[in-house]
KETISE-777433 format. One record per residue (C-alpha): residue number from 1; residue in three letters; x, y, z. Coordinates in Angstrom, 1 decimal, always signed. Example, Ala and Ser with C-alpha at 12.3 -4.5 7.8 and 13.67 -1.06 7.14 Angstrom:
2
+-----+-----+--------+--------+--------+
|   k |   r |      X |      Y |      Z |
+-----+-----+--------+--------+--------+
|   1 | ALA |  +12.3 |   -4.5 |   +7.8 |
|   2 | SER |  +13.7 |   -1.1 |   +7.1 |
+-----+-----+--------+--------+--------+
This chain:
143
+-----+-----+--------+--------+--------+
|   k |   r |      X |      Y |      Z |
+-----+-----+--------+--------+--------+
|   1 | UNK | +236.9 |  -19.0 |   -7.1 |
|   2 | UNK | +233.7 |  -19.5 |   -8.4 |
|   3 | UNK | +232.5 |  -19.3 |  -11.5 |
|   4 | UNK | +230.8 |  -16.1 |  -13.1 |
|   5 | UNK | +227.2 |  -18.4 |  -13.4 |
|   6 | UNK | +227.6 |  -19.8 |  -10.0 |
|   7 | UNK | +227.7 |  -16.2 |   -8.5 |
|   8 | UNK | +224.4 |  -15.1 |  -10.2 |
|   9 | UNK | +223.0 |  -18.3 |   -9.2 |
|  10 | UNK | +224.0 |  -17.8 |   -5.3 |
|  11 | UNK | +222.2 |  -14.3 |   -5.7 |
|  12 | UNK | +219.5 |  -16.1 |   -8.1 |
|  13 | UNK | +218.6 |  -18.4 |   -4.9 |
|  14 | UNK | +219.3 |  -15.4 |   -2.2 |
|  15 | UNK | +216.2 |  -13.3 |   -3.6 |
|  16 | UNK | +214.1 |  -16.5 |   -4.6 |
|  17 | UNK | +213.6 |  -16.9 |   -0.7 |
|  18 | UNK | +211.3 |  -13.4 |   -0.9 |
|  19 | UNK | +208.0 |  -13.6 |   -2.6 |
|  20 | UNK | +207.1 |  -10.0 |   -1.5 |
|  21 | UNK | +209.1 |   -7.1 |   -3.5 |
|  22 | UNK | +209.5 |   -4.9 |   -0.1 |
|  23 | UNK | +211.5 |   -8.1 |   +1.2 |
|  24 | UNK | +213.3 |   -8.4 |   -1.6 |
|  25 | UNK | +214.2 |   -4.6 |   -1.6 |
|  26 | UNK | +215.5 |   -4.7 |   +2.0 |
|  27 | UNK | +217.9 |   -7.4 |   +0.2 |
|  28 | UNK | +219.1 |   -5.0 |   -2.1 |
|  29 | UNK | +219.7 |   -2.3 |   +0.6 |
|  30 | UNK | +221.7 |   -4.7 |   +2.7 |
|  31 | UNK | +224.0 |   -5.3 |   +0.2 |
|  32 | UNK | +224.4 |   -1.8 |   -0.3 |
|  33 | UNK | +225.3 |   -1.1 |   +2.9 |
|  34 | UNK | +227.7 |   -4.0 |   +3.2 |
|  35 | UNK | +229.4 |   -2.3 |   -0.2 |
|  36 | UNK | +232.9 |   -0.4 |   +0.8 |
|  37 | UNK | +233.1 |   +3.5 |   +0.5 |
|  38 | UNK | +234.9 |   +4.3 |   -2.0 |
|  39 | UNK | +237.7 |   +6.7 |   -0.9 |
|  40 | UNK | +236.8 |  +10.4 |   -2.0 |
|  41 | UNK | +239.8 |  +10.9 |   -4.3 |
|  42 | UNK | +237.7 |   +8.6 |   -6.8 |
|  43 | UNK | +234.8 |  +10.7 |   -6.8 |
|  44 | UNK | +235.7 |  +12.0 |   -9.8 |
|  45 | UNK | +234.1 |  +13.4 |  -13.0 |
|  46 | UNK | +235.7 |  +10.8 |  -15.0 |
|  47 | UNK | +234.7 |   +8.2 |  -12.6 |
|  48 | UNK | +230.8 |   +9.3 |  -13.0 |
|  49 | UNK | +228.4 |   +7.3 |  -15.0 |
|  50 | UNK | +226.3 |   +9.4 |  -16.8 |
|  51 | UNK | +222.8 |   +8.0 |  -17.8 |
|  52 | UNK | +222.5 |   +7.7 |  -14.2 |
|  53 | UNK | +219.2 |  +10.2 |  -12.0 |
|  54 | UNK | +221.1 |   +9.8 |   -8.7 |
|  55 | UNK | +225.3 |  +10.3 |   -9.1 |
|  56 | UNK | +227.3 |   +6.9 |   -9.1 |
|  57 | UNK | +231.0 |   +6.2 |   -9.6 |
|  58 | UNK | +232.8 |   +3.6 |  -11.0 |
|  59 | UNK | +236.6 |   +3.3 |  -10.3 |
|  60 | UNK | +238.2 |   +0.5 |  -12.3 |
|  61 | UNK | +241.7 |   -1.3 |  -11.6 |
|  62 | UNK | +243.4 |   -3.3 |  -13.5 |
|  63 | UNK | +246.0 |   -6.1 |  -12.4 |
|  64 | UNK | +247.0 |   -9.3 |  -13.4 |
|  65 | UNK | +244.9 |   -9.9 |  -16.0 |
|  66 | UNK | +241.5 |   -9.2 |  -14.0 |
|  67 | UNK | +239.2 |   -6.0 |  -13.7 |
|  68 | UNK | +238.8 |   -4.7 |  -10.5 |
|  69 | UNK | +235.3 |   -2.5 |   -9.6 |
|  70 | UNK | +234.8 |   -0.2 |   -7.0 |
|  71 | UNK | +231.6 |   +1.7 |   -6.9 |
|  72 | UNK | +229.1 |   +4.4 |   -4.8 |
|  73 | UNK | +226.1 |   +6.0 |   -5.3 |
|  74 | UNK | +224.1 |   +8.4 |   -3.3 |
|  75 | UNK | +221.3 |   +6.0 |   -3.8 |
|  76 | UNK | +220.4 |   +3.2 |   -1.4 |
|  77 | UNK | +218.9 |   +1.2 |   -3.7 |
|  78 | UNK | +221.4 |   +2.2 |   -6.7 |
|  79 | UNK | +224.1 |   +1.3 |   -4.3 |
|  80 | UNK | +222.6 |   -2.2 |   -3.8 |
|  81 | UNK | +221.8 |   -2.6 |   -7.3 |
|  82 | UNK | +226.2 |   -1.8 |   -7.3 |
|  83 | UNK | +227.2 |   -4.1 |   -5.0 |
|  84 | UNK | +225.2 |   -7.0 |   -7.0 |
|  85 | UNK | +226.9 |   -5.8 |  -10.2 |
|  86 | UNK | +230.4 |   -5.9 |   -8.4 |
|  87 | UNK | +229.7 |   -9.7 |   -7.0 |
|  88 | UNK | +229.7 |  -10.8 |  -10.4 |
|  89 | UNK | +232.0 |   -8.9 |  -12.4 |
|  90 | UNK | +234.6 |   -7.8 |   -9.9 |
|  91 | UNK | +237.9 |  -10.0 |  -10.2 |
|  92 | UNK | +237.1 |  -11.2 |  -13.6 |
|  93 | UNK | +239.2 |  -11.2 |  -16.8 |
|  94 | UNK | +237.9 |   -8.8 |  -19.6 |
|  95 | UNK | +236.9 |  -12.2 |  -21.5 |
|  96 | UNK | +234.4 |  -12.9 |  -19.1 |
|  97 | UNK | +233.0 |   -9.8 |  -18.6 |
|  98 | UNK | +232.5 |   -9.3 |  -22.1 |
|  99 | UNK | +230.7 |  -13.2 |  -22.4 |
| 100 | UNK | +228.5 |  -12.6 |  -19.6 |
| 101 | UNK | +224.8 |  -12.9 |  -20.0 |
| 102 | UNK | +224.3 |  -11.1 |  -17.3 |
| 103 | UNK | +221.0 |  -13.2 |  -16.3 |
| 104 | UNK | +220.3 |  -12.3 |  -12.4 |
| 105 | UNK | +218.7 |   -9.3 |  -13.3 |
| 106 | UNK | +215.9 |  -11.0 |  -14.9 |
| 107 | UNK | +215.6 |  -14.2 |  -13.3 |
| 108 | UNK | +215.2 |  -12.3 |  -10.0 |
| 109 | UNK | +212.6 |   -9.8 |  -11.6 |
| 110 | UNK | +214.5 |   -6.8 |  -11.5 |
| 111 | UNK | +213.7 |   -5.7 |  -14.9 |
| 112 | UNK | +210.4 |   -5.6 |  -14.0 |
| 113 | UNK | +210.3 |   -3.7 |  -10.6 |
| 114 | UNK | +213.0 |   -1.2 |  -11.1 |
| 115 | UNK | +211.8 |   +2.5 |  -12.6 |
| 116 | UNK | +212.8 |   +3.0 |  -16.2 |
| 117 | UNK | +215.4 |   +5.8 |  -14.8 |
| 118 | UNK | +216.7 |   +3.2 |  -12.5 |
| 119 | UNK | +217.0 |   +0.6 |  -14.9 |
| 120 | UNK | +218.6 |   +3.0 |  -17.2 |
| 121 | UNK | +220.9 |   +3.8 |  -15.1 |
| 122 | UNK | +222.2 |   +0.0 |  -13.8 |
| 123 | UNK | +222.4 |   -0.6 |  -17.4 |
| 124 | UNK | +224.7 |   +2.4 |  -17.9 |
| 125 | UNK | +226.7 |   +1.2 |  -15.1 |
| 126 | UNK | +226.9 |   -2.5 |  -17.2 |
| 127 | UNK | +227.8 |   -0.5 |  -20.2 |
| 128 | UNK | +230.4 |   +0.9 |  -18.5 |
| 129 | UNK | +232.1 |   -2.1 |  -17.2 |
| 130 | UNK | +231.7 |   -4.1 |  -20.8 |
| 131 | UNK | +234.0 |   -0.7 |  -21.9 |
| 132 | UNK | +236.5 |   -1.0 |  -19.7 |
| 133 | UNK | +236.7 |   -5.3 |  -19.9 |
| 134 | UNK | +237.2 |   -4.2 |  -24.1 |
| 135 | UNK | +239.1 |   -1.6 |  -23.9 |
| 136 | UNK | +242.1 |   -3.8 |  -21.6 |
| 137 | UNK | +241.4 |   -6.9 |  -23.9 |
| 138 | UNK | +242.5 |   -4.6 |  -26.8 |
| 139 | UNK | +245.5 |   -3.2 |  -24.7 |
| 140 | UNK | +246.7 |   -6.8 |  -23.4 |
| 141 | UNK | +246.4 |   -7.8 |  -27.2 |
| 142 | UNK | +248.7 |   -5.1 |  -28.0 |
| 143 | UNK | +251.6 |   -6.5 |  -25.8 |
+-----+-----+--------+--------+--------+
């Protein structure tokens, strides 16, 4: 499996082919598009970010020791913005999620191109998964 750095470098080298942002956006949708469903009966209130302008849900699982992300948005490019998320972070223990610099995002000049209420929204999404990677590191620590 490879490591948490060597993912956001693949994606890191996938974008750095693209000088022009529409290219690089057409990256983004693909991925979105490759992203499963997720199944209706997770498109819940609970599994709704809020912070987010267009409606995204995050449905977390849990086993063997590793976090496991499913996600949708109504979004194209929220959904693509997802599935880049999810390459890093799904199948990770909570210690890793929580020690991630989550780089990519910068070194691929997200931060720059995406609207404040996009950006806000991805980084609610983060939030969200830094929660959940605490919140079973305290409950594993309980056992």
């Amino acid at each position: 499996m490879q490591t948490i750095n060597e993912i956001q470098q693949d994606i890191i080298d996938e974008f750095s082919i693209y000088d022009d942002w529409m290219d690089k956006y057409g990256v983004i949708i693909e991925e979105g598009n490759a992203l499963p469903p997720l199944d209706e009966k997770y498109k819940t209130p609970e599994n709704i970010i809020e912070g987010c302008q267009s409606r995204v849900w995050l449905q977390t699982d849990y086993r063997e020791g590793r976090l496991w992300f499913q996600a949708e948005s109504d979004a194209i490019i929220v959904k693509g913005l997802l599935a880049l998320v999810l390459r890093v972070f799904n199948g990770r223990t909570p210690d890793e999620i929580i020690d991630t610099d989550l780089r990519f995002m910068k070194e691929i000049g997200l931060t720059e191109h995406l609207s404040p209420t996009r950006s806000n929204g991805l980084l609610a999404v983060i939030k969200q998964i830094r929660f959940y990677a605490i919140a079973y590191k305290a409950k594993e620590e309980k056992h």
